[in-house]
VOTIMAR-922849 format. One record per residue: residue in three letters; x, y, z of N, C-alpha, C, O in turn. Coordinates in pm, 1 decimal, padded with zeros to 6 digits. Each point is the difference from the previous one (the first is absolute). Example, Ala and Ser with C-alpha at 12.3 -4.5 7.8 and 13.67 -1.06 7.14 Angstrom:
! VOTIMAR-922849
{ALA; {01319.0; -00569.0; 00780.0}; {-00089.0; 00119.0; 00000.0}; {00090.0; 00120.0; 00000.0}; {00103.6; -00001.9; 00066.5}}
{SER; {-00138.6; 00106.9; -00138.5}; {00082.0; 00119.0; 00006.0}; {-00077.0; 00109.0; 00073.0}; {00050.9; 00110.8; 00016.9}}
//
This chain:
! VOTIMAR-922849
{UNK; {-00180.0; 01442.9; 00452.0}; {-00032.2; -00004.3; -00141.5}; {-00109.7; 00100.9; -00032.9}; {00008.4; 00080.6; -00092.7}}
{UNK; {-00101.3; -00090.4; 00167.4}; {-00107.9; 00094.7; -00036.3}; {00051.5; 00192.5; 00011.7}; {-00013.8; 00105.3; -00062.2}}
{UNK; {00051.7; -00137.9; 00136.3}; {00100.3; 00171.0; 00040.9}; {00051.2; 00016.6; -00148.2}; {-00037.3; 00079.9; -00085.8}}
{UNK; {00133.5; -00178.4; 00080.6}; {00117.1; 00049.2; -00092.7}; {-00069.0; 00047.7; -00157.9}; {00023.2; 00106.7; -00056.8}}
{UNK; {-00111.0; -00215.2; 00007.8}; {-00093.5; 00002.1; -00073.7}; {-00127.9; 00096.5; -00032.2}; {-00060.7; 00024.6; -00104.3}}
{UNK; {00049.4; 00010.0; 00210.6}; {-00093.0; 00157.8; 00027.0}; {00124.4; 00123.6; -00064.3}; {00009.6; 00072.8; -00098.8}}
{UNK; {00052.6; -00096.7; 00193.2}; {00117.8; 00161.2; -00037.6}; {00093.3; -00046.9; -00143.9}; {00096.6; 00070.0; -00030.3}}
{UNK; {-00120.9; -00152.4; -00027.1}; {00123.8; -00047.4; -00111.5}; {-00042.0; -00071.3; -00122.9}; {00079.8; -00048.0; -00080.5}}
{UNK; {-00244.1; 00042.1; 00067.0}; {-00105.0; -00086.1; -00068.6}; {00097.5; -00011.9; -00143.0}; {00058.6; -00108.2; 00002.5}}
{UNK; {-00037.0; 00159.5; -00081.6}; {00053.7; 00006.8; -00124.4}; {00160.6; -00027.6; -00000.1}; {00031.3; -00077.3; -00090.6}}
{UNK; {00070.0; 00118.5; 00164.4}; {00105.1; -00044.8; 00025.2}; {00045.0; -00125.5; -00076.2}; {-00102.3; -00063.6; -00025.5}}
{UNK; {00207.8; 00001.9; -00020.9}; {00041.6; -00092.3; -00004.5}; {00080.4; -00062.3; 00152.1}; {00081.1; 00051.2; 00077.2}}
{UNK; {-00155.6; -00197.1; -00082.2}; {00029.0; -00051.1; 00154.3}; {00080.5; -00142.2; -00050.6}; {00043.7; -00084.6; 00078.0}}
{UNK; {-00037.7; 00080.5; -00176.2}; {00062.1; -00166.3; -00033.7}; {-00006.1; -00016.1; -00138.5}; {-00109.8; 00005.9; -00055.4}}
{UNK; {00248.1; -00032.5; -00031.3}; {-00032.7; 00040.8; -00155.2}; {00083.1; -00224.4; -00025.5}; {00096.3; -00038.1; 00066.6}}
{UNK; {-00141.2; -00019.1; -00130.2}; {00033.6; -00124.4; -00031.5}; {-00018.5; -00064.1; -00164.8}; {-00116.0; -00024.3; -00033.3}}
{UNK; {00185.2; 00007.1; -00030.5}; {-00026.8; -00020.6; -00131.9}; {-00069.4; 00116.5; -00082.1}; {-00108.8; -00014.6; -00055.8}}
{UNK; {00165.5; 00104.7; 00054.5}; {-00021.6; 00141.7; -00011.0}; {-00127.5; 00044.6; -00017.9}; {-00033.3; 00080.9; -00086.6}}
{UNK; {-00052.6; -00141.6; 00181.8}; {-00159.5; -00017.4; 00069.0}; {00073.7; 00083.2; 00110.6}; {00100.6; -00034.8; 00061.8}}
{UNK; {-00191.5; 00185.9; -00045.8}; {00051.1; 00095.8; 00111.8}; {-00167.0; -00055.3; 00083.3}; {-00097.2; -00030.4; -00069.0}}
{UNK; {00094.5; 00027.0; 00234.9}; {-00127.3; -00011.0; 00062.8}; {00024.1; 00177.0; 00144.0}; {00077.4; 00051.0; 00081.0}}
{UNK; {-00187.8; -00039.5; -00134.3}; {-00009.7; 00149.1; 00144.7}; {-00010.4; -00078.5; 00139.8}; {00021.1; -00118.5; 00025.6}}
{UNK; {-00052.7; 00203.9; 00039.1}; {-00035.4; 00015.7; 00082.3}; {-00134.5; -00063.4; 00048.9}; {-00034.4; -00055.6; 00104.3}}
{UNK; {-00030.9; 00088.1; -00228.1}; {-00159.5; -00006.4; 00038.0}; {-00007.4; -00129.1; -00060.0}; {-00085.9; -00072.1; 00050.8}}
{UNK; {00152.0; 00021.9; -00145.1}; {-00015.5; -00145.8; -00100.5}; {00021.4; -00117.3; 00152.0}; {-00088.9; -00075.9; 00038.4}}
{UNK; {00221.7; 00088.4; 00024.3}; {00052.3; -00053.2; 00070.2}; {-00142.2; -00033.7; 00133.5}; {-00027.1; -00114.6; 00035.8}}
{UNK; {-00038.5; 00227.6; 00013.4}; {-00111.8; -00000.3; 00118.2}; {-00134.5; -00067.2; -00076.6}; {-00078.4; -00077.1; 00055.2}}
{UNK; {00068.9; 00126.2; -00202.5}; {-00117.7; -00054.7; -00038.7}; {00037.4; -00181.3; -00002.9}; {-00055.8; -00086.0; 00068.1}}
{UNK; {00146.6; 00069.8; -00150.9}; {00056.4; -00199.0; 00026.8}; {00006.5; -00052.5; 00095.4}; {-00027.4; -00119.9; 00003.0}}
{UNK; {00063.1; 00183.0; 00104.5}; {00014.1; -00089.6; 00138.6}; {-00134.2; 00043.4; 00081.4}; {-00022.2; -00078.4; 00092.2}}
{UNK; {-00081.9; 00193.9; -00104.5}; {-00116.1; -00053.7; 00030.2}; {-00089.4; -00058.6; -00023.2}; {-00084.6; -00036.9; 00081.4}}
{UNK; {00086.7; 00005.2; -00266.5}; {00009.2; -00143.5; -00039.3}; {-00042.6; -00099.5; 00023.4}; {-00111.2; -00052.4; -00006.8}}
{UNK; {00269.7; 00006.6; 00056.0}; {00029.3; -00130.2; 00025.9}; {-00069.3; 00010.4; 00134.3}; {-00091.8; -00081.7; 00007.7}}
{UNK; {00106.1; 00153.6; 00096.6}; {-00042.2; 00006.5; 00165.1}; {-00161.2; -00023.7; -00013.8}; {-00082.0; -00045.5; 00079.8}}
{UNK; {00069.5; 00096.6; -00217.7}; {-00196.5; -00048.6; 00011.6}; {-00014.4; -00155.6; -00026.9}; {-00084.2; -00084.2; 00031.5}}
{UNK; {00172.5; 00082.7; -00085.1}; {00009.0; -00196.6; -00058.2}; {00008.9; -00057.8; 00087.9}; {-00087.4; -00082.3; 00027.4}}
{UNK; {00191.7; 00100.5; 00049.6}; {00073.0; -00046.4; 00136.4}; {-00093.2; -00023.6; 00102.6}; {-00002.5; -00100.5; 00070.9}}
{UNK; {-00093.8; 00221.4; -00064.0}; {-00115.3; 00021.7; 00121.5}; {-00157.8; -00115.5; -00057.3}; {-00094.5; -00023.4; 00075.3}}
{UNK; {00104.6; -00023.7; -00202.2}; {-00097.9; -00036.8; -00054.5}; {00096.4; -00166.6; 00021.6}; {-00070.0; -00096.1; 00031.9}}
{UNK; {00182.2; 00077.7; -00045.4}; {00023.1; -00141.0; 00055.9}; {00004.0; -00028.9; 00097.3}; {00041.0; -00113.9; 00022.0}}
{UNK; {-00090.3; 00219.7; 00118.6}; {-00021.2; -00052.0; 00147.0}; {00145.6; 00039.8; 00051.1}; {00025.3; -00041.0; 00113.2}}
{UNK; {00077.5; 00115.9; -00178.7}; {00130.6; 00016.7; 00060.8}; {-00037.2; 00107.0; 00088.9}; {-00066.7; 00091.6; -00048.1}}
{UNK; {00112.2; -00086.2; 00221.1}; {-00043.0; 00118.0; 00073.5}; {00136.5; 00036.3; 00058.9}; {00111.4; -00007.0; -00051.9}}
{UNK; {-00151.6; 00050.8; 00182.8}; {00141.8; 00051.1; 00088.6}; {00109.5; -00145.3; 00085.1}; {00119.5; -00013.6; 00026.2}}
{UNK; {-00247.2; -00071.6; -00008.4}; {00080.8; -00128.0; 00054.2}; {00115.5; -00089.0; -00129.7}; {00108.7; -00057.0; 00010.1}}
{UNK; {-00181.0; 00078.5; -00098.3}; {00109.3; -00058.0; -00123.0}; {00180.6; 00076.5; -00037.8}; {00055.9; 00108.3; 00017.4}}
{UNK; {-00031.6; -00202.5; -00058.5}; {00123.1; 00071.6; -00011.5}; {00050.9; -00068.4; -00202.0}; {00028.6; -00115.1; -00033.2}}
{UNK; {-00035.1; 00216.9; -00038.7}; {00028.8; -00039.0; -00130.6}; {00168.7; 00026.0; -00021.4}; {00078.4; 00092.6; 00020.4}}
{UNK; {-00071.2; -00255.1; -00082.9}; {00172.0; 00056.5; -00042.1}; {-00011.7; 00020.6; -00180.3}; {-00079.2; -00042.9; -00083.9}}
{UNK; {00216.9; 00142.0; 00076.9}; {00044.7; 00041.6; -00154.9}; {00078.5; -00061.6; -00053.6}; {00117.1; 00018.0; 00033.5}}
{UNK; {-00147.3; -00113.8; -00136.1}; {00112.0; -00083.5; -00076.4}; {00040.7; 00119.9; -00147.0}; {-00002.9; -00037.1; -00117.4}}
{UNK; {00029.7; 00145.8; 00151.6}; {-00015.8; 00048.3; -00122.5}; {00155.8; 00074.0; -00032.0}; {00084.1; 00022.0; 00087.1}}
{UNK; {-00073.8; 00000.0; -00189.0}; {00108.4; 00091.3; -00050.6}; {-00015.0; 00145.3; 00032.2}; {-00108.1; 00040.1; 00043.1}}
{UNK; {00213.2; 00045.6; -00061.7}; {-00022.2; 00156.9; 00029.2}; {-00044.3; 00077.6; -00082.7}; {-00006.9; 00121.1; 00021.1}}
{UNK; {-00044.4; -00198.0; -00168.6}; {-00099.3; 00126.4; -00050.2}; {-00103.1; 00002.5; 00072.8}; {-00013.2; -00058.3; 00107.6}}
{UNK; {-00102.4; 00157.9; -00188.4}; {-00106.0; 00105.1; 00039.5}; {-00093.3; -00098.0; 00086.2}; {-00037.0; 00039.2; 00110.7}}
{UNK; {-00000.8; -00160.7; -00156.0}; {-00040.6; -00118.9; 00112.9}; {-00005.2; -00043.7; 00126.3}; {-00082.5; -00070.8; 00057.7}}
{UNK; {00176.9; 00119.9; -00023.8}; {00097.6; -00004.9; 00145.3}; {-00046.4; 00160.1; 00075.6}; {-00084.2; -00013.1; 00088.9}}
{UNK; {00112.3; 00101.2; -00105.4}; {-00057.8; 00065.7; 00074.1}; {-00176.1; 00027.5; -00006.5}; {-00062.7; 00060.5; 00087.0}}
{UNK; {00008.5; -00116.3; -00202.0}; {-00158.8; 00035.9; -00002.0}; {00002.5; -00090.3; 00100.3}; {-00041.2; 00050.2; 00104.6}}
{UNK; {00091.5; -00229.0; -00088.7}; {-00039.7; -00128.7; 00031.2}; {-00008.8; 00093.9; 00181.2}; {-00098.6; 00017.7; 00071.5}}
{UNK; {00213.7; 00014.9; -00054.0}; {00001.2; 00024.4; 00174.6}; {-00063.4; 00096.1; 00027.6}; {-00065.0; -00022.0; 00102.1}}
{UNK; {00039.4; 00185.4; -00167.3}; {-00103.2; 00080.6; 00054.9}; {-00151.7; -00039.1; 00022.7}; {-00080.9; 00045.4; 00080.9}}
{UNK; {00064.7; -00163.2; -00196.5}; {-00129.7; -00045.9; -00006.2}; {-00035.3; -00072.8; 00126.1}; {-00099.6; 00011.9; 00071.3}}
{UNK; {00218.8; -00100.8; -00058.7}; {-00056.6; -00071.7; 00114.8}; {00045.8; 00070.3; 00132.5}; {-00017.4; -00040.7; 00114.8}}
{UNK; {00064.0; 00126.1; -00145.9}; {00006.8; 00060.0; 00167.7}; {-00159.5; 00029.8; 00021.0}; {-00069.8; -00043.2; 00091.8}}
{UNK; {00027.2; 00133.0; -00206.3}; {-00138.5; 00069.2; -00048.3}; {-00113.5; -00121.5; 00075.1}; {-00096.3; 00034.4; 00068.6}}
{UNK; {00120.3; -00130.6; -00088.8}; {-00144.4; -00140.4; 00063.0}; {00076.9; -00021.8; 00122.3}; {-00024.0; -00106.5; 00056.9}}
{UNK; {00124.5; 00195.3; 00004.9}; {00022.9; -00019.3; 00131.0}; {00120.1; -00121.9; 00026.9}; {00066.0; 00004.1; 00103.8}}
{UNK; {-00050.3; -00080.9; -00176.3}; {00059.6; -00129.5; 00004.4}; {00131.3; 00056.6; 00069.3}; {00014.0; 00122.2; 00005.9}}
{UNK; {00079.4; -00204.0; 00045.0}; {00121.0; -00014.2; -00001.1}; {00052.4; -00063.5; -00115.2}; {-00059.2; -00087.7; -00063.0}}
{UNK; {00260.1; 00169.7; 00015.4}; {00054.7; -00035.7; -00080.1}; {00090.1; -00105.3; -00006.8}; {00086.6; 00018.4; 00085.5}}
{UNK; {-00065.9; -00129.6; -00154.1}; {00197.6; -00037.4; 00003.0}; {00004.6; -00000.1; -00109.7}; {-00086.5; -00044.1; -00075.7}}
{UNK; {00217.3; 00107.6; 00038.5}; {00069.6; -00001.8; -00102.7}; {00073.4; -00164.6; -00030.8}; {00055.8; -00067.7; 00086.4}}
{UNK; {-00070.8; 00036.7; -00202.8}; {00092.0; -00146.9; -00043.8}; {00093.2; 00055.1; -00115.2}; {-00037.5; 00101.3; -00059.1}}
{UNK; {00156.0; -00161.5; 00023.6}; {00087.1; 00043.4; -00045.6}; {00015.3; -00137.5; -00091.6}; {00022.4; -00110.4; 00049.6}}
{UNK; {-00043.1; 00143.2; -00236.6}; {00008.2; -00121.0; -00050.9}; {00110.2; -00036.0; -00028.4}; {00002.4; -00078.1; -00095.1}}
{UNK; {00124.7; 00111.3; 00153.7}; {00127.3; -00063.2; -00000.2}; {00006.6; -00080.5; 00155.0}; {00098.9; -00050.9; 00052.6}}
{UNK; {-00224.1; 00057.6; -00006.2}; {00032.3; -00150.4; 00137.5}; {-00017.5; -00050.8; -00091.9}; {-00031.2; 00031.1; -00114.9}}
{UNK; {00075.5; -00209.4; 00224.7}; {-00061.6; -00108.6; -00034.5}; {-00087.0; -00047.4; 00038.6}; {-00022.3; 00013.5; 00120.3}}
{UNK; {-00066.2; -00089.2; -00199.4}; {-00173.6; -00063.0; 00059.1}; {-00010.8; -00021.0; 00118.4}; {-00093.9; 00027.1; 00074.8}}
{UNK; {00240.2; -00101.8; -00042.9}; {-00047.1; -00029.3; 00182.7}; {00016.1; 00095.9; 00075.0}; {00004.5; -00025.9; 00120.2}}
{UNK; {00010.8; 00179.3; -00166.8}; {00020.2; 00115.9; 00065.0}; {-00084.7; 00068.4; 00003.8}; {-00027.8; 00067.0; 00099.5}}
{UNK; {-00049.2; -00065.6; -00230.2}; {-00113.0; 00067.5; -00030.9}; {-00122.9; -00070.5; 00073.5}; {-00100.3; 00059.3; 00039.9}}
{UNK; {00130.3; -00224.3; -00026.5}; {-00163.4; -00094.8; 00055.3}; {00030.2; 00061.4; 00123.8}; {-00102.6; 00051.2; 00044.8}}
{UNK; {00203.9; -00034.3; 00032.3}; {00044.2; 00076.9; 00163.8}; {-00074.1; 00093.4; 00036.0}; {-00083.1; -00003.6; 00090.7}}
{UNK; {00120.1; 00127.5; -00187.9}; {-00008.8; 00136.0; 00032.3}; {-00165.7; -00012.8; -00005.9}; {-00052.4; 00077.0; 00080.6}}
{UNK; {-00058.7; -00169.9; -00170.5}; {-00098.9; 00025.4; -00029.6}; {-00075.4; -00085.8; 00167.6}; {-00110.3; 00036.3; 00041.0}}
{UNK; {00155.7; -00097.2; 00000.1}; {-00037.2; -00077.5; 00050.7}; {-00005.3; 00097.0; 00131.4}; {-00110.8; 00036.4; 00039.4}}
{UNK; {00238.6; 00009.6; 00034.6}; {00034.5; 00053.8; 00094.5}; {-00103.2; 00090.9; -00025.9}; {-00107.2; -00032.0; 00051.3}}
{UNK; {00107.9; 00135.6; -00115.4}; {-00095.3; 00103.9; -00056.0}; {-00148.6; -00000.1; 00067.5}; {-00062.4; 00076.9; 00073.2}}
{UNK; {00041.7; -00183.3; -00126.0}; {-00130.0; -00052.3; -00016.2}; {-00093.6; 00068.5; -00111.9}; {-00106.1; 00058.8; 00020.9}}
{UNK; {00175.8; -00082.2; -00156.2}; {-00061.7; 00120.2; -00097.0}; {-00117.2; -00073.0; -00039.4}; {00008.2; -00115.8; 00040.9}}
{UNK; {-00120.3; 00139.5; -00108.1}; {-00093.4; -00037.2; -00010.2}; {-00065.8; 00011.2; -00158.9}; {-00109.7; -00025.0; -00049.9}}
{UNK; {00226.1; 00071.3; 00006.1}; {-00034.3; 00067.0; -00158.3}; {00176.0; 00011.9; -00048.5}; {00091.3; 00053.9; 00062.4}}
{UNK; {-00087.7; -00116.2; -00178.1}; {00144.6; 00088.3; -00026.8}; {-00060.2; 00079.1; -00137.1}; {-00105.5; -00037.5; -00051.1}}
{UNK; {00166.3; 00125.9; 00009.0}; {00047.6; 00040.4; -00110.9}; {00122.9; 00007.4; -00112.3}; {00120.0; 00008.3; 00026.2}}
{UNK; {-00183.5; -00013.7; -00163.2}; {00113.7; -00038.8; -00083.7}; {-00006.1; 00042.1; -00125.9}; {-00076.3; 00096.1; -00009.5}}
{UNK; {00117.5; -00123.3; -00075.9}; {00033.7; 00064.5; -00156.2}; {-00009.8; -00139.4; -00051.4}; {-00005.8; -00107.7; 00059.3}}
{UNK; {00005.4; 00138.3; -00183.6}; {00006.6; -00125.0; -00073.9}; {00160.1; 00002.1; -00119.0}; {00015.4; -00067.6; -00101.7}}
{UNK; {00093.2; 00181.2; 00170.1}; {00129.7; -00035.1; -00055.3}; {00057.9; -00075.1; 00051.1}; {00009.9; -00006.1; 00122.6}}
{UNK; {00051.5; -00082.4; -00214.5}; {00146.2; -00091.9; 00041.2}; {-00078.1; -00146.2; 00052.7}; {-00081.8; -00077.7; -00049.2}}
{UNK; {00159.5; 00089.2; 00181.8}; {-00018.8; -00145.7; 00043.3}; {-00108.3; 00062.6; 00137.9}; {-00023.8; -00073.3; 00096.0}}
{UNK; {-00031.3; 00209.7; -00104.8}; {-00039.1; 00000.3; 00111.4}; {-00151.4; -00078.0; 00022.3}; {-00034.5; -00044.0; 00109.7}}
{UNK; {-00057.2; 00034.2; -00245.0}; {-00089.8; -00096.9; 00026.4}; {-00006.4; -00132.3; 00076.0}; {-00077.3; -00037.1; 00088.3}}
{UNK; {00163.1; -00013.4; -00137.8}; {00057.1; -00134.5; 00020.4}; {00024.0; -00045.4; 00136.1}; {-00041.2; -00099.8; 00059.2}}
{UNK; {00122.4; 00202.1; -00020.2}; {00034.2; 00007.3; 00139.3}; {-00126.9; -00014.6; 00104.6}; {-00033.2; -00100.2; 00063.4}}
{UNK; {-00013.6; 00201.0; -00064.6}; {-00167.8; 00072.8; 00057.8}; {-00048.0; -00200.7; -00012.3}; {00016.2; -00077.8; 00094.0}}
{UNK; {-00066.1; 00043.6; -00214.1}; {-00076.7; -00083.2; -00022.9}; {00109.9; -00145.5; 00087.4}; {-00072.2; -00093.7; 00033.8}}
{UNK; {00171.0; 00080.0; -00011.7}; {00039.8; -00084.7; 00040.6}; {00027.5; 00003.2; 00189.1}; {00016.4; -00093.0; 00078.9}}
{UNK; {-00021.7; 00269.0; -00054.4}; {-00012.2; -00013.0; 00154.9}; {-00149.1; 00007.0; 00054.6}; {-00037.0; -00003.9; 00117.3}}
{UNK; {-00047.6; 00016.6; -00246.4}; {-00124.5; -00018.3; 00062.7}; {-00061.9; -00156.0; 00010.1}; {-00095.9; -00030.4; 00070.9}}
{UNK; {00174.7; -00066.3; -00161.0}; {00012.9; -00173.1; 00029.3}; {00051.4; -00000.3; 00091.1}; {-00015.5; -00106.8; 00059.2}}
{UNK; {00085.4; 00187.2; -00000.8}; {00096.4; -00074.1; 00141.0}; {-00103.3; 00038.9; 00135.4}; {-00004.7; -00051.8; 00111.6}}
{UNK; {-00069.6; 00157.4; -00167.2}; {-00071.6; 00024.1; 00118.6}; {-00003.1; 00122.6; 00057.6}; {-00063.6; 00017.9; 00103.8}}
//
């Protein structure tokens, strides 16, 4: 990211609701979030999963946390809960991330009751 972003700063890197983001928009958001991330104690032993959709969210959400070192899993909100409580569990994620479209709140807030 930082490479690409050095040689391509102005570029369009991701255009969504005809909101265009560069290059540089994309490195400045997900270091960001990686400062947030590093300020909630998330390090290299953690592993954060993505409950998120494939807009611009989704890739800030994972460069960021690669950025605090973490390990990734991807969750896919067409599992089902008992797929998603699995994958988080096996994981051992320690943080998820999420959006607040659809049912994905809901979800988040109901596998974090399960544990």
């Amino acid at each position: 990211l930082d490479t690409i972003a050095t040689r391509h700063a102005t570029r369009p890197a991701l255009e969504y609701k005809s909101q265009i983001l560069t290059y540089a928009d994309i490195k400045h958001r997900a270091d960001r979030l990686a400062a947030g991330l590093l300020q909630q104690g998330i390090t290299h032993t953690d592993c954060v999963a993505l409950l998120l959709p494939n807009p611009p969210w989704h890739p800030i959400a994972f460069f960021a946390a690669l950025r605090a070192g973490a390990r990734v899993v991807h969750l896919s909100a067409l599992d089902a809960r008992r797929e998603l409580a699995f994958k988080l569990r096996d994981s051992g994620a320690t943080l998820l991330i999420t959006t607040d479209l659809g049912p994905l709140p809901a979800t988040a807030l109901a596998l974090h009751e399960e544990g």
